[in-house]
C-alpha positions in Angstrom: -15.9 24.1 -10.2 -13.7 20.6 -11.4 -11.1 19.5 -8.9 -9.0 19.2 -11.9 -6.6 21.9 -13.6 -6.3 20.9 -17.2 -3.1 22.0 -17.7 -0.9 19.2 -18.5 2.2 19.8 -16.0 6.0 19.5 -16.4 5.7 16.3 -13.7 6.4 12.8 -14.5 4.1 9.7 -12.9 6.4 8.7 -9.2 5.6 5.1 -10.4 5.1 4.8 -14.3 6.9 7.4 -15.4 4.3 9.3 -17.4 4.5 12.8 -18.2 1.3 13.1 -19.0 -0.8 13.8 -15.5 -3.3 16.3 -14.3 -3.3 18.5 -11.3 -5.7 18.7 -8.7 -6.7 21.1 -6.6 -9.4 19.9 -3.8 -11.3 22.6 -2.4 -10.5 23.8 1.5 -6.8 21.2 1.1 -3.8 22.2 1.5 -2.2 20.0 -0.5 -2.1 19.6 -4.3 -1.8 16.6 -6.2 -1.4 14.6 -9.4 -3.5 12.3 -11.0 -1.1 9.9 -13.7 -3.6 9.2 -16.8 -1.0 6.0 -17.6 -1.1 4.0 -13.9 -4.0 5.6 -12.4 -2.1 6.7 -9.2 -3.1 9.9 -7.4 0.2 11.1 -5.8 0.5 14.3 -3.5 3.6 17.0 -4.3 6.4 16.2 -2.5 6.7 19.7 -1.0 3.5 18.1 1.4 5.2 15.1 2.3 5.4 15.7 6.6 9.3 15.3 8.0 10.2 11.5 8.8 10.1 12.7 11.9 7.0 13.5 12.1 5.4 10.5 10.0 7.1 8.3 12.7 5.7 10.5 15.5 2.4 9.4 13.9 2.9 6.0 13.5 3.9 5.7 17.3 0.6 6.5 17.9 -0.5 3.1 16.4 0.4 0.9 19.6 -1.7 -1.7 18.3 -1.5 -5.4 19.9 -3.3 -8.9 18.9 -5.9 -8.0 21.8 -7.3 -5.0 20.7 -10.6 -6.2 18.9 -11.6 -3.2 17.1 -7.8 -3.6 14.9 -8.4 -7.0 15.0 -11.9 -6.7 13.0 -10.7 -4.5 10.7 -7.2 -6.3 10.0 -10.5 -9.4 9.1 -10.7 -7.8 5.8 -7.5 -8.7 4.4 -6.9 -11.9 6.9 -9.8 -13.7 6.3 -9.6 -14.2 2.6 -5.7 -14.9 2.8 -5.8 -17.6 4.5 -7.7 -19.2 1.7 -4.1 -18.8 0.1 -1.3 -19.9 2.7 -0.3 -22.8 4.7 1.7 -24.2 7.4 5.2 -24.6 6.0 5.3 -21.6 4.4 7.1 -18.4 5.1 6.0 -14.9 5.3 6.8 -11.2 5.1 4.6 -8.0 7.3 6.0 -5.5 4.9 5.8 -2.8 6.8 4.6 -4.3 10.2 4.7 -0.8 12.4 5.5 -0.6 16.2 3.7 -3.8 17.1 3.7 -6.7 14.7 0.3 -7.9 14.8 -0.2 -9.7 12.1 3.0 -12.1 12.2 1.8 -12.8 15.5 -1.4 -13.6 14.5 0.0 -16.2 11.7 2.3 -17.6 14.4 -0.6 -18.7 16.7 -1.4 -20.9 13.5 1.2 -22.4 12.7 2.4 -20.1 9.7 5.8 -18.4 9.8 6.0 -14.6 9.3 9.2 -12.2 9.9 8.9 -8.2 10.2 10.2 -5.4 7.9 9.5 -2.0 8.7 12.6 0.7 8.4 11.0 3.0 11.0 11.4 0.3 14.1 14.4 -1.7 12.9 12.8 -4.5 12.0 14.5 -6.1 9.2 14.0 -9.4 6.8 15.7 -12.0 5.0 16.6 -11.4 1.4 15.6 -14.7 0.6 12.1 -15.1 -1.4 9.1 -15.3 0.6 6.3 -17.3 0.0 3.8 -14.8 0.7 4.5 -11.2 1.6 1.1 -9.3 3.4 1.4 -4.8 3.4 -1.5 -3.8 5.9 -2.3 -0.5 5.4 1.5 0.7 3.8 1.9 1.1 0.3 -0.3 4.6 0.5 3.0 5.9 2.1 5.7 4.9 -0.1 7.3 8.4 -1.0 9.0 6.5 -3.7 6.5 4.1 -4.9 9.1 2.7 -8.0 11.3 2.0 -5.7 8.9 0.6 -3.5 7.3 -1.4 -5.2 11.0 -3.1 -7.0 11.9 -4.2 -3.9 8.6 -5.6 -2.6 8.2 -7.7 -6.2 12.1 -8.9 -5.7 11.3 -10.2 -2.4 8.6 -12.6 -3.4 9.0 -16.5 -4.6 7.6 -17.2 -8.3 4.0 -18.9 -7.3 4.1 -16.6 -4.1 1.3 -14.2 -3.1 1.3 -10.8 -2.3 -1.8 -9.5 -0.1 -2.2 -5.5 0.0 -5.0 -3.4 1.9 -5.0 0.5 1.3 -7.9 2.4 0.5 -8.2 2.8 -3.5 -10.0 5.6 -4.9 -13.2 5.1 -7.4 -14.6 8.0 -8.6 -12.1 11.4 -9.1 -15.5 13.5 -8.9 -15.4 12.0 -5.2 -11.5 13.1 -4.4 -12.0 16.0 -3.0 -14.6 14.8 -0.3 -12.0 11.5 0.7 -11.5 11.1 3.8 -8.4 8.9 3.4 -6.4 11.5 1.9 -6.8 13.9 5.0 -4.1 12.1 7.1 -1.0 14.0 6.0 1.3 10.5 5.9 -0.5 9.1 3.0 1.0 10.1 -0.3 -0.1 7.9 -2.5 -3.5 6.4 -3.4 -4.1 3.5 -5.8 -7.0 2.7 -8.0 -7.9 -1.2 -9.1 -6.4 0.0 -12.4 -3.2 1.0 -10.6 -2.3 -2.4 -9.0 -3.5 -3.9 -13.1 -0.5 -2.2 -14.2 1.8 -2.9 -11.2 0.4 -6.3 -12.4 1.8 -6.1 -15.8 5.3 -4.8 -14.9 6.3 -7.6 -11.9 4.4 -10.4 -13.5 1.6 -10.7 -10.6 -2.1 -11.9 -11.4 -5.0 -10.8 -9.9 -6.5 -13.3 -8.0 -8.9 -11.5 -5.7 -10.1 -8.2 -4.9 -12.6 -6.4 -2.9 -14.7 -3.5 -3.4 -12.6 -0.7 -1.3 -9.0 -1.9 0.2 -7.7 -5.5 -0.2 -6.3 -6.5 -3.6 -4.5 -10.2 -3.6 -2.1 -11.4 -6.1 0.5 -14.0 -7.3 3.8 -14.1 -8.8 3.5 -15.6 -11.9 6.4 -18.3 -12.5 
């Protein structure tokens, strides 16, 4: 039996606006969801999305630090191929940097600037342009993903590069199996097509993708 109820719903796309998107219905979940036929984006109902409370409880949990190698390795997969991008001199932005700021840490011990933002831990940031702005494993919970992703684009320079990793979905036939929708903080989940059309609306280029989570891209000027 499809995933997918063919009904089109009375529900508009949480980041495009479309009202034309599908429900889902995974077998042995909970939750329901909605797949946007415009943007691509795969978006839970908000009557799933856990307390605050709770997500933060969660993300306590995540008491990450530079020495722990197993974090380390898999942070590698959007840290390698950035650097190929920024420089000493330049200033940077962990959107979203959790508990324990890793990452700006990380850039520090080479000489690259970084400050924090994350609402949950009171770190906050400049509302000057970065350079660069790097969103490790974030964007899958914006509850408000328009919102989101407004003020994400407004904090970047023209000619500055914005490096995302979250798990994109490929296939819908393989939705229902995903483990990454199991954890009950991540709300939304992008396909490539997804970040082509947050593309087109803040003027950011591709530059460089892989095959399951890191998507890198510039402002255009």
């Amino acid at each position: 039996m499809s995933i997918i109820n063919d009904r089109i719903r009375m529900q508009c796309c949480i980041l495009c606006g479309n009202n034309k998107v599908l429900e889902i219905h995974p077998k042995n979940d909970r939750r329901h969801y909605f797949w946007c036929q415009a943007c691509q984006l795969i978006f839970a109902g908000k009557q799933y999305y856990p307390s605050y409370e709770d997500e933060k409880a969660r993300y306590d949990l995540h008491g990450y630090n530079a020495g722990q190698s197993g974090h380390m390795a898999f942070l590698e997969q959007i840290l390698n191929p950035m650097m190929g991008y920024i420089k000493s001199g330049m200033n940077g932005l962990d959107y979203g940097c959790g508990p324990k700021p890793v990452v700006s840490e990380w850039l520090e011990k080479k000489g690259i600037q970084c400050d924090n933002y994350d609402p949950f831990y009171d770190f906050k940031c400049s509302s000057d342009p970065y350079d660069f702005i790097v969103s490790t494993e974030v964007v899958e919970h914006f509850r408000k993903p328009l919102e989101e992703w407004n003020k994400v684009a407004g904090l970047l320079k023209p000619g500055g590069f914005l490096m995302i990793m979250t798990e994109r979905w490929r296939c819908i036939e393989e939705f229902e199996s995903w483990h990454y929708k199991t954890d009950a903080t991540h709300v939304c989940f992008y396909h490539l097509e997804t970040f082509s059309y947050i593309g087109k609306q803040y003027g950011l280029k591709l530059e460089e993708h892989d095959e399951k989570r890191v998507v890198i891209m510039r402002k255009e000027k």
